[in-house]
Each structure stands twice: as structure tokens, then as C-alpha cells.
GUSE-517365 format. One record per residue: x, y, z of N, C-alpha, C, O, CB in turn; residue in one letter. Coordinates in pm, whole numbers, padded with zeros to 5 digits, always signed. Glycine has a CB too. Layout:
REM GUSE-517365
XYZXYZXYZXYZXYZA/...
END
This chain:
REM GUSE-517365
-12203+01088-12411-12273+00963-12396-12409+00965-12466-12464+00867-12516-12290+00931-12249X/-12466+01117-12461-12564+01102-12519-12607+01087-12705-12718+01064-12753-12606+01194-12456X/-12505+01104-12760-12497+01075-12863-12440+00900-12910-12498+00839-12999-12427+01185-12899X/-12333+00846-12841-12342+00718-12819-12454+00621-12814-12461+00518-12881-12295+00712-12729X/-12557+00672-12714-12703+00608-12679-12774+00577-12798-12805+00466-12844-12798+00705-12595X/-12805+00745-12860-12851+00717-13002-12805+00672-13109-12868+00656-13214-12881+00793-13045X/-12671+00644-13084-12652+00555-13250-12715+00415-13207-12770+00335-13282-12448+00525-13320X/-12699+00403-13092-12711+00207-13053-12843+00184-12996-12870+00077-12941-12587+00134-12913X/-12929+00281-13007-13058+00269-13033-13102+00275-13176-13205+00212-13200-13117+00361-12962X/-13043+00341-13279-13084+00349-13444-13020+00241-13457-13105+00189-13530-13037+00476-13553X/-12947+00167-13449-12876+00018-13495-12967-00066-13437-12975-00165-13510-12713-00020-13438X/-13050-00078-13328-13150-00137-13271-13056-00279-13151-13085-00395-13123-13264-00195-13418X/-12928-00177-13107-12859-00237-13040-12883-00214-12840-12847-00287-12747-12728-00195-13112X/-12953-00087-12841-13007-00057-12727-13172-00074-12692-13216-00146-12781-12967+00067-12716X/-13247-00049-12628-13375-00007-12585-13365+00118-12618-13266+00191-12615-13413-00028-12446X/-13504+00147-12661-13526+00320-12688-13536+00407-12552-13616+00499-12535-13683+00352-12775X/-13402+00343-12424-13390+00475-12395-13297+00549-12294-13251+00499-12191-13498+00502-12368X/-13279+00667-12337-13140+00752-12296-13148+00760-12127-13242+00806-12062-13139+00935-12374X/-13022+00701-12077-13005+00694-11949-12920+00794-11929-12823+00797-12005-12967+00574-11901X/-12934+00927-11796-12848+01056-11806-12848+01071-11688-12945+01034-11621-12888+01181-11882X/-12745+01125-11637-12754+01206-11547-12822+01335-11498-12919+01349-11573-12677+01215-11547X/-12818+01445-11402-12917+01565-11431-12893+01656-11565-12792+01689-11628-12909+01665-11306X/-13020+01679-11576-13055+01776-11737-13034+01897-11692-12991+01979-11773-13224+01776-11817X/-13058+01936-11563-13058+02050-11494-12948+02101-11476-12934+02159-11368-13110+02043-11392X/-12880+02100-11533-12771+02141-11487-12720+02239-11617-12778+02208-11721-12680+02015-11440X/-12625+02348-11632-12601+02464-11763-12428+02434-11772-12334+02455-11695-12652+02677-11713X/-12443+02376-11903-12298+02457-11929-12227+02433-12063-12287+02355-12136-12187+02414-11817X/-12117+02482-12107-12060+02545-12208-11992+02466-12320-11876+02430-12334-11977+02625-12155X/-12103+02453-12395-12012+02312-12486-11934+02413-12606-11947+02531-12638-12154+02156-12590X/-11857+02311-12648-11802+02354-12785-11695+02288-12858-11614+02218-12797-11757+02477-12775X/-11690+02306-13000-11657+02195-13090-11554+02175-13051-11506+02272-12992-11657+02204-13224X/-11472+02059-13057-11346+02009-13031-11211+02085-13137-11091+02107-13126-11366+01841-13054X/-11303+02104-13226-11227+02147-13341-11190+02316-13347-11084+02362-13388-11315+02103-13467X/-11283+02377-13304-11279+02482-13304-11222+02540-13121-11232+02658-13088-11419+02516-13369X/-11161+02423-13016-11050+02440-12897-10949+02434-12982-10896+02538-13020-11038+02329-12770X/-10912+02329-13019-10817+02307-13124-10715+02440-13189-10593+02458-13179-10909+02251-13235X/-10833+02526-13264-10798+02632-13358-10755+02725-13235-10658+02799-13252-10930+02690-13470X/-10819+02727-13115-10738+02821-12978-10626+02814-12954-10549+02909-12950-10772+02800-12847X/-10593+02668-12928-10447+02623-12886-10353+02656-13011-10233+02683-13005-10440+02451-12846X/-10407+02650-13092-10289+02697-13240-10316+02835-13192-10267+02869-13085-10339+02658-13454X/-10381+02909-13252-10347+03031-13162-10280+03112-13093-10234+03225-13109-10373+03034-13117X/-10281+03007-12982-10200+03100-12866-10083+03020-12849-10010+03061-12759-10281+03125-12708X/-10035+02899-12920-09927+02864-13006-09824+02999-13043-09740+03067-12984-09997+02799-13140X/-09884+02993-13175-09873+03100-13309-09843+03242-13166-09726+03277-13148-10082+03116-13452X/-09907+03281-13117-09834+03402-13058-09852+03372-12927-09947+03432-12875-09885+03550-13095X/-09768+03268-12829-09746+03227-12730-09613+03382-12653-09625+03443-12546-09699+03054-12767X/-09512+03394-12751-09405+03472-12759-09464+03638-12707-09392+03712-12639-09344+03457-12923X/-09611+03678-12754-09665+03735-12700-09697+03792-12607-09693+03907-12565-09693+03718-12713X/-09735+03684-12574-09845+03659-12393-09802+03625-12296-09731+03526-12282-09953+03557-12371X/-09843+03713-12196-09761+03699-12093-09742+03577-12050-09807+03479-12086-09794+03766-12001X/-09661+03581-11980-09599+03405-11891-09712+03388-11824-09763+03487-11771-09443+03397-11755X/-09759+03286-11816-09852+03192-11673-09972+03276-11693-10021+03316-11587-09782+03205-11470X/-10043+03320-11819-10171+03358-11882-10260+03233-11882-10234+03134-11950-10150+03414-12030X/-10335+03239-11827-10456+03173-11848-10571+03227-11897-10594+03346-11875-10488+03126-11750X/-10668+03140-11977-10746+03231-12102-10855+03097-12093-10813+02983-12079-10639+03272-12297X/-10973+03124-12101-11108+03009-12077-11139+03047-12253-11167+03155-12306-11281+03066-11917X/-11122+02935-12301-11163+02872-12411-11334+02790-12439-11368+02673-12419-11053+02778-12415X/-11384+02865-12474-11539+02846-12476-11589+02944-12543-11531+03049-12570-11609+02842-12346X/-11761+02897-12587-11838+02954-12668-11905+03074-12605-11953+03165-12673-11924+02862-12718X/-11907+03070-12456-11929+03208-12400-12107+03175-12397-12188+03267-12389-11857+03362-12517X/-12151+03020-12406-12332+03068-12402-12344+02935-12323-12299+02828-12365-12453+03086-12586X/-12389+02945-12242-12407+02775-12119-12512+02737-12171-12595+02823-12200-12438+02779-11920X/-12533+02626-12191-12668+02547-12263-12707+02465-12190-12609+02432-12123-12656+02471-12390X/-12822+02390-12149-12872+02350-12072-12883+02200-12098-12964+02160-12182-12968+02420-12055X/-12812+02121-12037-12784+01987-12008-12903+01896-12097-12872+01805-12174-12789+01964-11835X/-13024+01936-12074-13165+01885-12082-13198+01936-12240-13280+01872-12305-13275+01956-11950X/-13142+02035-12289-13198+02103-12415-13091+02075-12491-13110+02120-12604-13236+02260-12412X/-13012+02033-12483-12890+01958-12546-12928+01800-12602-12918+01750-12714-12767+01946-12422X/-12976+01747-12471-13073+01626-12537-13152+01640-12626-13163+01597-12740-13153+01569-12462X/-13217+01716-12553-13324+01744-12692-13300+01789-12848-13351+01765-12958-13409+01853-12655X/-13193+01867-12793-13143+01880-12956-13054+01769-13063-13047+01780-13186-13050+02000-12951X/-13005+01685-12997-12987+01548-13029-13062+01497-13068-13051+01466-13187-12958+01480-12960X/-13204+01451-12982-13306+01368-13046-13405+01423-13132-13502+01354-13163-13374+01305-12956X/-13390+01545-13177-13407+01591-13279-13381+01525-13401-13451+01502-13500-13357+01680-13271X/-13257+01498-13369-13165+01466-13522-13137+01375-13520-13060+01336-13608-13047+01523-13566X/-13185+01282-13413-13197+01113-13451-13315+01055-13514-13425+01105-13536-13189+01028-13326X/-13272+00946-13539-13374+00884-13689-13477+00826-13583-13584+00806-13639-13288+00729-13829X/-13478+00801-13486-13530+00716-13380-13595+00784-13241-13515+00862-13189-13415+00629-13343X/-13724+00771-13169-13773+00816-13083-13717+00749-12945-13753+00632-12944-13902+00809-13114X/-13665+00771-12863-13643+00758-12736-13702+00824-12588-13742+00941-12592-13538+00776-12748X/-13706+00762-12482-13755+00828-12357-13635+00851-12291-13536+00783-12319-13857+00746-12270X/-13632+00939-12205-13516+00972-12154-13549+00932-11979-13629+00985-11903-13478+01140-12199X/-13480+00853-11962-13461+00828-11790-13307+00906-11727-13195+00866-11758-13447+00624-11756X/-13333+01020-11637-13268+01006-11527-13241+00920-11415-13330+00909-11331-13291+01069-11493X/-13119+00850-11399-13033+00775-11344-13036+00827-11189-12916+00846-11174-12898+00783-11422X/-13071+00849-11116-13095+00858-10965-12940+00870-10913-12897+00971-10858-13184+00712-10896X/-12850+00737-10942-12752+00700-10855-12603+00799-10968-12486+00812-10934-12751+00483-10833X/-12664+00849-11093-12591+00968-11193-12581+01101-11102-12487+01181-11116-12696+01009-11347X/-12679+01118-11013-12646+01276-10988-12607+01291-10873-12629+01227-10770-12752+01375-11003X/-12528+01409-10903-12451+01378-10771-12475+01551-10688-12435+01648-10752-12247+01322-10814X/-12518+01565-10599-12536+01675-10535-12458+01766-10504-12507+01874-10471-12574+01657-10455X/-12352+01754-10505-12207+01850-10533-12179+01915-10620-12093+02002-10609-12100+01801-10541X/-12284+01879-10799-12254+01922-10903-12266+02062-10903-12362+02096-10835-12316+01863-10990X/-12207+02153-10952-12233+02269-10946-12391+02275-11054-12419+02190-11138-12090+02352-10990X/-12459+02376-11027-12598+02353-11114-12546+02430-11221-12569+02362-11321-12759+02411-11051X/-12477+02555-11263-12411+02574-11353-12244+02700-11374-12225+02798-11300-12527+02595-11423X/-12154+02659-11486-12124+02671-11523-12071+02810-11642-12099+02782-11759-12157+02594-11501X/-12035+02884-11632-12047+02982-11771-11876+03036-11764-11802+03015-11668-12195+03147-11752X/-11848+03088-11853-11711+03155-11845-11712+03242-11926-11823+03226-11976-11597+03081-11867X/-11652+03355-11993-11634+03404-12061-11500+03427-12124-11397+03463-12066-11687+03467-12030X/-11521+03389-12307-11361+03411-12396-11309+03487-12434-11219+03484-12518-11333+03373-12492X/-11384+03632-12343-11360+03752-12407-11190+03798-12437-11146+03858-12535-11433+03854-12314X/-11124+03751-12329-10960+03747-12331-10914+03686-12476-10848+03745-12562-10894+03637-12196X/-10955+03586-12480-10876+03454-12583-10947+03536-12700-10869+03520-12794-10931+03238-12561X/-11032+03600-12737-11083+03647-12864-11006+03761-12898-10966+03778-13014-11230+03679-12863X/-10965+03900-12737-10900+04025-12788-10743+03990-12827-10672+04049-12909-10909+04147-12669X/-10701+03843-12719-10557+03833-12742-10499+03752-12850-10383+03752-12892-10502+03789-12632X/-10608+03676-12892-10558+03488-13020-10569+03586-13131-10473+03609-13204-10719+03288-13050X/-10721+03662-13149-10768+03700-13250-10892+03515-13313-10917+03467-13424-10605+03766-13352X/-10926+03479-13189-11038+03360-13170-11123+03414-13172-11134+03536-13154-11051+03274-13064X/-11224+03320-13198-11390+03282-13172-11423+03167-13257-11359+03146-13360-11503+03411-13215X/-11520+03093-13218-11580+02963-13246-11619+02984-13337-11668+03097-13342-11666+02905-13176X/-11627+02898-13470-11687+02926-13553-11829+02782-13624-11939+02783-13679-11562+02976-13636X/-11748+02701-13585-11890+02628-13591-12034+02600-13552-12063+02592-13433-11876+02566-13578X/-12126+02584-13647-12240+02590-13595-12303+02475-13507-12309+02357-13541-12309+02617-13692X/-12358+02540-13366-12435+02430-13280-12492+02320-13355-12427+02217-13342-12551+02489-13203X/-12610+02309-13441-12638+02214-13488-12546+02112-13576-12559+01990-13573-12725+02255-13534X/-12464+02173-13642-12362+02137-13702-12273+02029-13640-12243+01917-13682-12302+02243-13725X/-12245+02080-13551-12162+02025-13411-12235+01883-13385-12205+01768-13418-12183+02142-13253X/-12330+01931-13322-12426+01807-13322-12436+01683-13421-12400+01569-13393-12545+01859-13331X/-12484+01721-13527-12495+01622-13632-12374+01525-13659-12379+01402-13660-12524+01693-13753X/-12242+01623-13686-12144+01526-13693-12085+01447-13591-11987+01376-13613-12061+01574-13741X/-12150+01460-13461-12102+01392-13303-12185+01271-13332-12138+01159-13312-12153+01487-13132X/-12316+01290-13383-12385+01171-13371-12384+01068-13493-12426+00952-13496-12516+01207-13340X/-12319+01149-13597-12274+01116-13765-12181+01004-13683-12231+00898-13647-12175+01271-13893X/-12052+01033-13658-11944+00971-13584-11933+00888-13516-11841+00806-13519-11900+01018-13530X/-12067+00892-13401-12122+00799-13393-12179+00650-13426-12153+00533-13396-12148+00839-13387X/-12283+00729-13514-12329+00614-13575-12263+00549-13685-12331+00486-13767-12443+00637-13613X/-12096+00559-13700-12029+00532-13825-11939+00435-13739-11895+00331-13790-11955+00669-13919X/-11900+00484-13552-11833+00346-13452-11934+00252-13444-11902+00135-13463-11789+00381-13280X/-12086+00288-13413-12153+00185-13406-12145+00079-13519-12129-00036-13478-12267+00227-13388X/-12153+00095-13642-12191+00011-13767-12033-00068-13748-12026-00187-13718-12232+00117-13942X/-11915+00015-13770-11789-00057-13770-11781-00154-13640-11700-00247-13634-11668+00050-13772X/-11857-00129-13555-11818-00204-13380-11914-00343-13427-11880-00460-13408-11906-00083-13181X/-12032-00300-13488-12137-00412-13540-12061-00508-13608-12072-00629-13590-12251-00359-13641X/-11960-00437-13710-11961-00543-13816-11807-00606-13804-11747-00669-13892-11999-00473-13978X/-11756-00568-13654-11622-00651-13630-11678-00703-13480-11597-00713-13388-11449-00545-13630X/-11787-00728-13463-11835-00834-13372-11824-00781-13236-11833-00850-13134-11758-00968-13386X/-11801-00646-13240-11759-00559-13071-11921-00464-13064-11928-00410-12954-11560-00401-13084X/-11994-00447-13116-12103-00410-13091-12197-00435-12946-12311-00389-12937-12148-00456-13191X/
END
């Protein structure tokens, strides 16, 4: 969502500013593309591995909800304030998150290979490429 926010604030379709849930909170992002390359993987040598294996697919580094934003609005063209949403957090949330892929790396022959910022840029690239198309077929 938080990359959503900022395209439709650089289109000047929002207010400058990011509505979130808690920042406080840690955990484990990673490219869609590079889960992807897991599941081929353990595809490719399913024949392998044992029956009813389960294997946590992740970057193995929990990042912090709040510094994730920030690294977003980094790389937006546009300054925003960030409001926490009161009625967003929910007290049950676990505060964090971590796993480790050490399995899925000794058994796929995995690991992530794209870069964090990287990741980033093209989430909000993607973004801001639904926003302009949503603009210019009147769904904006």
C-alpha cells in the first residue's frame, strides 16, 4: 500500500500523506520474483524431497515496517508525512517476525538474488505506471 500511496501522491491524485498501519513492527520482505525462482526449484527437484517438507522461503533479514517507508520515500519524487491510522493497528500483531531459508538454500540450491533497493524502485516504478494508465482510462 505503501508504494500505491506514493504514486497517487506524485500524480497529485492524493494529499501528501501516507496513511499506515504500525511501523513498529519487523519483518521479512522479498521480491516476488525471486519466491517465484524457489517454487521452480523445489519444482525441478520436488522428486527429491521428502514428502510433506516444508521450507520458509525468505530473505532471512526482518526489516522494519517504519524503515521500509522510509526507504520508499526516499525514492519518491515527492515529500510526504506519514500518519499512523489508530483504528490500522491491531494489538494481536505479532511485533515481529523472522524465519530462516537456511533449508531451501542447502536443499533448492536458492537464495535471493535481488537487490533491496532494486526491489523497491520497480514496486513503485509499477506503480506509478497503474497510476498514469488508471488516470488516463478515467479509473484514477
Amino acid at each position: 500500500a505503501f508504494a500505491s500511496q506514493i504514486a497517487r501522491i506524485e500524480a497529485g491524485l492524493q494529499p501528501p500523506v501516507i496513511r499506515t498501519g504500525a511501523l513498529d513492527r519487523w519483518r521479512d520482505f522479498l521480491d516476488v520474483r525471486d519466491v517465484c525462482e524457489a517454487y521452480v526449484a523445489a519444482i525441478a527437484r520436488s522428486d527429491a524431497l521428502p514428502a510433506g517438507l516444508a521450507l520458509n522461503i525468505a530473505s532471512g533479514r526482518p526489516r522494519r515496517v517504519g524503515d521500509v517507508l522510509a526507504d520508499m520515500l526516499r525514492l519518491a519524487r515527492v515529500e510526504a508525512r506519514v500518519e499512523e491510522a489508530a483504528a490500522a493497528l491491531r494489538p494481536t500483531d505479532l511485533r515481529e517476525t523472522r524465519c530462516s531459508a537456511a533449508q531451501a538454500r542447502q536443499l533448492l540450491g536458492w537464495a535471493p538474488r535481488r537487490e533491496w533497493e532494486q526491489t523497491l524502485r520497480e514496486v513503485i516504478d509499477s506503480w506509478r505506471a497503474a497510476v498514469r494508465r488508471g488516470a488516463a482510462e478515467g479509473q484514477a
